[in-house]
C-alpha positions in Angstrom: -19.5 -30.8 -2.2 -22.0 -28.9 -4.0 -23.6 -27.6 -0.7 -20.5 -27.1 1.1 -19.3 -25.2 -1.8 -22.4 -22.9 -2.3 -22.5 -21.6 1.0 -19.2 -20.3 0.6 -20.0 -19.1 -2.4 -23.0 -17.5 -0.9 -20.5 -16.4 2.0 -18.0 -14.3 -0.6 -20.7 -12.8 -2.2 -22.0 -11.0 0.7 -18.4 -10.1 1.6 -18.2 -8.7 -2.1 -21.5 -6.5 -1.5 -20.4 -5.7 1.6 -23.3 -7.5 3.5 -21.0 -9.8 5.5 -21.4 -8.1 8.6 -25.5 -9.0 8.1 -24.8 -12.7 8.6 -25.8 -13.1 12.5 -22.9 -15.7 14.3 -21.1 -15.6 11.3 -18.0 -17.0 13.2 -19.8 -19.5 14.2 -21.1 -20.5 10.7 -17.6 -20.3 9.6 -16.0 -22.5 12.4 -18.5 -25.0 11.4 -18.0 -25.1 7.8 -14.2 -25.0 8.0 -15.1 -28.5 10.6 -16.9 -29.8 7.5 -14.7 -29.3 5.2 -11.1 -30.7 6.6 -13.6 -33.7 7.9 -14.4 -34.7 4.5 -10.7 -33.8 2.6 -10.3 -36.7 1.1 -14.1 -37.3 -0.6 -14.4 -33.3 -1.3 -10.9 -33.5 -3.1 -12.3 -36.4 -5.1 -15.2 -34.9 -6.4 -13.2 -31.7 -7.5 -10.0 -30.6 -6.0 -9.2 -27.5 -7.3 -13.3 -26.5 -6.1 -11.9 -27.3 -2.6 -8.7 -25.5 -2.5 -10.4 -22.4 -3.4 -13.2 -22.5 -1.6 -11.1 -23.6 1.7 -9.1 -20.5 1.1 -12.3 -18.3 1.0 -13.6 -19.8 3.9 -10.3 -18.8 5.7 -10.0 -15.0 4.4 -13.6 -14.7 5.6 -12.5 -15.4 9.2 -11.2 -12.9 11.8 -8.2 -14.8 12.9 -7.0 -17.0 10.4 -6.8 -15.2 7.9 -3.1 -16.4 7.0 -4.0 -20.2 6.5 -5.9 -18.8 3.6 -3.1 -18.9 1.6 -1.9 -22.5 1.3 -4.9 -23.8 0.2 -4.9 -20.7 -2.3 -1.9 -21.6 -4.3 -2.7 -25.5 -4.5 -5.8 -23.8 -6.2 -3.4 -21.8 -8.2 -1.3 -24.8 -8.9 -4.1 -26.9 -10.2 -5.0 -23.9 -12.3 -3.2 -21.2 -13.0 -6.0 -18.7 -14.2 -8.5 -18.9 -11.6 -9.3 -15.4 -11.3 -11.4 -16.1 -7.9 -8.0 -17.6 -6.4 -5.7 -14.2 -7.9 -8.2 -12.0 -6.2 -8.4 -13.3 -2.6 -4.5 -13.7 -3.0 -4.1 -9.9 -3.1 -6.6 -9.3 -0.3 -5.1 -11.4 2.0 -1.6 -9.7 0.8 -2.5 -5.8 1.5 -4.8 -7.1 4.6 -1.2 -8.4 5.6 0.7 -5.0 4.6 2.7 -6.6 1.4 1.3 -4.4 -1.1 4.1 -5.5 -3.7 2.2 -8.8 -3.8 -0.8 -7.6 -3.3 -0.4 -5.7 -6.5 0.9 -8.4 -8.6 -1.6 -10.8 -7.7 -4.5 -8.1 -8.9 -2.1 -7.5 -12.0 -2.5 -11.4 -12.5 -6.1 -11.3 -12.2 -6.6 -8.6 -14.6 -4.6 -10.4 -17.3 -6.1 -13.3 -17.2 -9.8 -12.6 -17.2 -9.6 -9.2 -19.7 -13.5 -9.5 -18.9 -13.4 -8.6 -15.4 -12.4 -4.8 -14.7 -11.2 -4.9 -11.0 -11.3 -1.4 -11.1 -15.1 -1.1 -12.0 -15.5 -3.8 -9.5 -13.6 -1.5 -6.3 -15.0 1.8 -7.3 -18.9 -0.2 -7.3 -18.2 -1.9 -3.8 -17.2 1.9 -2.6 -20.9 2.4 -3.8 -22.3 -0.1 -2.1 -20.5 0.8 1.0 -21.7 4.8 1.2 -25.0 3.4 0.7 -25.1 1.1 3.4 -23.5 4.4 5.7 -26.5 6.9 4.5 -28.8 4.2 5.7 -27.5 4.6 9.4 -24.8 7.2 9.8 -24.1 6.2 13.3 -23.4 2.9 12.4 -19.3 2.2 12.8 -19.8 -0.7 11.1 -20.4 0.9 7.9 -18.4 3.6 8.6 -15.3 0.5 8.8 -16.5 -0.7 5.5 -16.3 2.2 3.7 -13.0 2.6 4.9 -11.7 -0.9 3.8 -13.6 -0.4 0.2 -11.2 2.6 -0.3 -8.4 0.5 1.0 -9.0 -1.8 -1.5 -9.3 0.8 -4.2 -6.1 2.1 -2.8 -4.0 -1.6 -3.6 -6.1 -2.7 -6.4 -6.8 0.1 -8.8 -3.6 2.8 -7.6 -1.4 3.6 -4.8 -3.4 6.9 -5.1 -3.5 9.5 -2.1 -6.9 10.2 -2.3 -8.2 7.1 -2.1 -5.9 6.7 1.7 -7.1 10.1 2.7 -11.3 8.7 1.8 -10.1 5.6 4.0 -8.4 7.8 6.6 -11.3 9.9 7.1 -14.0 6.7 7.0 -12.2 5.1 9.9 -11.6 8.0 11.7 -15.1 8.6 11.8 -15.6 4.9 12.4 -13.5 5.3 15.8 -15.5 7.9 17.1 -18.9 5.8 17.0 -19.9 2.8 19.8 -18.2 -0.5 19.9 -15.0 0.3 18.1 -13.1 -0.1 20.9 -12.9 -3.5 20.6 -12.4 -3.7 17.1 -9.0 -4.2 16.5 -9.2 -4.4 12.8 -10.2 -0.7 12.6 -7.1 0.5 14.2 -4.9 -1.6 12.0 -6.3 -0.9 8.9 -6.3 2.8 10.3 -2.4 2.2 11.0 -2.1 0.8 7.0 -3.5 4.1 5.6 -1.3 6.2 7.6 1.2 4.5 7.0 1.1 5.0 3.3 0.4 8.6 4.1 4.0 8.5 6.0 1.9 10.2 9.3 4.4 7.5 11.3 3.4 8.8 14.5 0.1 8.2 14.1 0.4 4.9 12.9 1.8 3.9 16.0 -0.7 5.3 18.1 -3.2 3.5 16.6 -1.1 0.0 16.2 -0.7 0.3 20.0 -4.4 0.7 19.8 -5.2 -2.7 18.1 -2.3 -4.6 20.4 -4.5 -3.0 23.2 -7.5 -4.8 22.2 -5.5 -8.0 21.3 -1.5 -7.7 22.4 -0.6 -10.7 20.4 -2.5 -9.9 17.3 0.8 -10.9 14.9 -0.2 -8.7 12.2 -0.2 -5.6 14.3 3.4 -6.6 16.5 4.8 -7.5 12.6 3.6 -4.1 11.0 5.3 -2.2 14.6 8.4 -4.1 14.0 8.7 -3.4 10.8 7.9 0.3 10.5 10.3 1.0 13.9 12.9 -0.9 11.8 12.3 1.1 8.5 12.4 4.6 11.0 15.5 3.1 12.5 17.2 2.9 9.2 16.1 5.5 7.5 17.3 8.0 10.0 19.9 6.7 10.7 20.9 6.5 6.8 19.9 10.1 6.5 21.8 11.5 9.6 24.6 10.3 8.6 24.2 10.6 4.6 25.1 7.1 4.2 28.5 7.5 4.8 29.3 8.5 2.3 33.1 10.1 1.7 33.7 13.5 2.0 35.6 13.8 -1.1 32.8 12.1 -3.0 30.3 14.7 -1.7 32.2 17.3 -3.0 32.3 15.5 -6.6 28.6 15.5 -6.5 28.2 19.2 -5.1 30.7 20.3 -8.2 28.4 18.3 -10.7 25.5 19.7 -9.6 25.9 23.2 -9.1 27.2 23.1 -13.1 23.9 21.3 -13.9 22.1 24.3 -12.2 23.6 26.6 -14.9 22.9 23.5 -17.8 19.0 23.4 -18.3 18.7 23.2 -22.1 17.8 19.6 -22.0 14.9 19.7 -19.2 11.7 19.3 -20.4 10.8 21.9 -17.3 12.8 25.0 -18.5 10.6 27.9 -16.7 10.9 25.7 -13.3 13.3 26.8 -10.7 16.0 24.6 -9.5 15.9 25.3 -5.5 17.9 24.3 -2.7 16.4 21.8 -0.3 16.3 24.6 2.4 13.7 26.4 0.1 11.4 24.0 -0.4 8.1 24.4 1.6 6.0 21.2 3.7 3.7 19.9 0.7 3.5 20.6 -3.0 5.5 22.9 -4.3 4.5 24.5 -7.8 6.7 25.2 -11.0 9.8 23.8 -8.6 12.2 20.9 -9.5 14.2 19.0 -6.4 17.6 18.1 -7.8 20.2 16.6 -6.3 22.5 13.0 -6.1 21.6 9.7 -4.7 24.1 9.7 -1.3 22.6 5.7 -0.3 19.3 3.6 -0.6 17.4 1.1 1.0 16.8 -2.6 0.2 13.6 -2.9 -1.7 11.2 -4.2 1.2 7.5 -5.1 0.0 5.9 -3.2 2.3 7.4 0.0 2.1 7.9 2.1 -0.7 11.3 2.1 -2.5 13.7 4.5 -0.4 16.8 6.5 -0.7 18.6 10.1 0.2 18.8 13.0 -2.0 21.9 15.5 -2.0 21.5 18.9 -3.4 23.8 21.4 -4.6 24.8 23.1 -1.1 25.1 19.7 0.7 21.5 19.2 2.1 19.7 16.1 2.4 16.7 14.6 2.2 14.5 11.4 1.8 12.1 10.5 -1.2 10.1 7.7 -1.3 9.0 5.9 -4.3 5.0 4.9 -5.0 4.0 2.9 -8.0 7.8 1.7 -9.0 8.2 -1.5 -10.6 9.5 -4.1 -8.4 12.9 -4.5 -8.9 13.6 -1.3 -10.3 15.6 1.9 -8.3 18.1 4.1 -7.9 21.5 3.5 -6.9 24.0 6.3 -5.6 25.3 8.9 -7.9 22.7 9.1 -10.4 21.0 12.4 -10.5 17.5 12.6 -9.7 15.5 15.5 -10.3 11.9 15.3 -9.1 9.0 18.1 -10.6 6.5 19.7 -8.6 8.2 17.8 -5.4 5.7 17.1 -2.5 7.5 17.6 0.8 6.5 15.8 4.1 7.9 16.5 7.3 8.3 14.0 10.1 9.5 14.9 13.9 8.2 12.8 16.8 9.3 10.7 19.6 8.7 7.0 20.0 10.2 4.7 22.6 12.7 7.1 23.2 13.9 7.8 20.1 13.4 10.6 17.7 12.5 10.5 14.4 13.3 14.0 12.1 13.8 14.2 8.8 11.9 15.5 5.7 10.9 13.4 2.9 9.9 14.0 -0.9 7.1 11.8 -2.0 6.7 10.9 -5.5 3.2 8.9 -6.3 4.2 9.0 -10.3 8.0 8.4 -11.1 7.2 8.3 -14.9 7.6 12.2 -14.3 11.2 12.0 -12.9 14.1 12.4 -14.5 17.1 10.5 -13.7 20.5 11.1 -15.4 18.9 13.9 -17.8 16.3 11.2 -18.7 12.3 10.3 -18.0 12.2 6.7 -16.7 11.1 4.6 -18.9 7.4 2.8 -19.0 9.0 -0.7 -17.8 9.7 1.3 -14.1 6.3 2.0 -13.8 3.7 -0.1 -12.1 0.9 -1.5 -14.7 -2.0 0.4 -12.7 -0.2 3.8 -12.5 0.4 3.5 -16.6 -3.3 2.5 -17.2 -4.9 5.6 -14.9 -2.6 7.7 -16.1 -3.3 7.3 -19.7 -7.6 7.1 -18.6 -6.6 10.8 -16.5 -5.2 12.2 -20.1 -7.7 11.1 -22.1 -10.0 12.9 -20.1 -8.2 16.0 -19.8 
């Protein structure tokens, strides 16, 4: 067992200094040690089955295919022992690497909390280190270029769902693409498709999922991350076209109550900010402006996507907002008033599969600044990472 288990170990710390890619035949290597290791189940789990659990897990995260069987063996691990920070860790990369960031995130969350010694985010933000390194040594290596863009990936799920950390990624795989043999790597072009996506550019995340189903058309993580951003598109606009259906006479409520609040502002914490229509507002972030208006319908909370739900203003305009770094479980639910500060606006208009997409969205990355029913949300609605940075980014203001 000991051997077995030290070459994995040896394995996942190359991954972890991103070397991995060094390791000539490393599928090979990996076929062969995954052979060993189901061969001798039953002695291995003798000698130390919670050892064998994990490192089984590794040895299927480290794979290019089957990645997914990683997780079985993973939560026996976890079952055997629940603070086996290792396990926690490689449960959250397989999640994002699988688009669930919700799970991704609490897995991290778990790992944090139950090793207070290890700081993830120290951990991330040296592997992006080691990762420009390796790119200055050979800038015409797409390799490197990927693994830069997967360290800021990571960054992005484990430390915050922070837009510059998906525009670093965006711009590492991008220049990634461009270099020799990256047309047959379909993981570029999915992990591309992941960071556009949670820059909501959802034409271009199709271009480049068709990309990776082009190298490999069966490649299940890229048909279920199509599937389920054409069904997110589908409802949304739909939802937004139609304003949920929601009742005229009900619109007109909402209209009345909101066009009074534009004339009540003594309790906003923003008093010199302007209260604008939607029609006003201006593609990306708009300065010493608040967005206002009533929830007209939501979305189920999907794990993927950020929470989702349409906006009314005073003159009967609608729009979408999206919801970054929410606590699970928490949202909005129609007729509460939402007013959003310093409201980033995105526009989206394209056609896919014959069917067009349009409609405008507001994206908030902190909803600790949004008021909702003349108050801040509470702490509790906000994701443990977003609390933590944002105290760290005040401090050293």
């Amino acid at each position: 067992m000991f051997t077995l288990s030290e070459k994995v170990k040896s394995l996942v710390k190359l991954k972890n200094e991103y070397k991995i890619f060094l390791v000539e035949n490393l599928e090979e290597k990996l076929d062969k040690l995954l052979k060993d290791f189901l061969e001798n189940e039953e002695i291995l789990l003798k000698e130390n089955s919670v050892e064998y659990w994990l490192r089984l897990g590794q040895l299927y995260c480290l794979t290019e295919n089957q990645k997914s069987r990683s997780i079985e063996p993973l939560l026996k691990a976890l079952k055997l022992d629940g603070n086996l920070t290792e396990a926690l860790n490689e449960l959250g990369e397989n999640y994002w690497h699988n688009n669930d960031a919700l799970k991704a995130q609490n897995y991290f969350e778990k790992a944090l909390s139950n090793d207070p010694n290890v700081n993830r985010q120290e951990f991330l933000l040296k592997g992006i280190e080691l990762a420009k390194e390796a790119v200055d040594l050979d800038v015409e290596d797409g390799i490197s270029w990927t693994i830069l863009g997967n360290s800021y990936l990571s960054a992005y799920f484990g430390i915050r769902q922070d837009k510059q950390f998906a525009k670093m990624a965006l711009s590492a795989y991008k220049q990634a693409e461009i270099l020799p043999n990256a047309e047959v790597n379909n993981d570029l072009f999915y992990n591309k498709a992941i960071v556009l996506k949670y820059l909501e550019m959802y034409e271009e995340v199709l271009q480049s999922i068709d990309k990776s189903l082009t190298i490999q058309s069966n490649w299940q993580p890229a048909v279920k991350l199509k599937d389920d951003l054409l069904k997110y598109l589908n409802n949304v606009s739909t939802l937004n076209s139609n304003k949920g259906k929601i009742k005229r006479k009900r619109i007109i409520e909402f209209q009345k109550e909101l066009n009074e609040m534009q004339k009540e502002r003594n309790f906003l914490e923003f008093k010199n900010d302007n209260l604008l229509a939607f029609s006003e507002l201006k593609v990306g972030l708009n300065f010493s402006v608040i967005a206002c208006g009533k929830v007209i319908w939501n979305l189920s909370q999907d794990e993927s996507f950020p929470f989702t739900f349409g906006l009314m203003d005073f003159l009967g305009n609608s729009m979408v907002v999206t919801v970054y770094n929410l606590t699970p479980g928490k949202g909005f639910i129609v007729g509460d008033t939402v007013m959003i500060p310093k409201p980033f606006i995105i526009q989206t208009n394209f056609d896919y599969d014959n069917r067009n997409f349009n409609f405008t969205t507001i994206r908030v990355d902190k909803p600790n600044e949004m008021i909702v029913n003349k108050r801040k949300l509470p702490s509790s609605w906000c994701t443990a990472f977003l609390l933590l940075t944002t105290e760290k980014d005040s401090m050293n203001d």
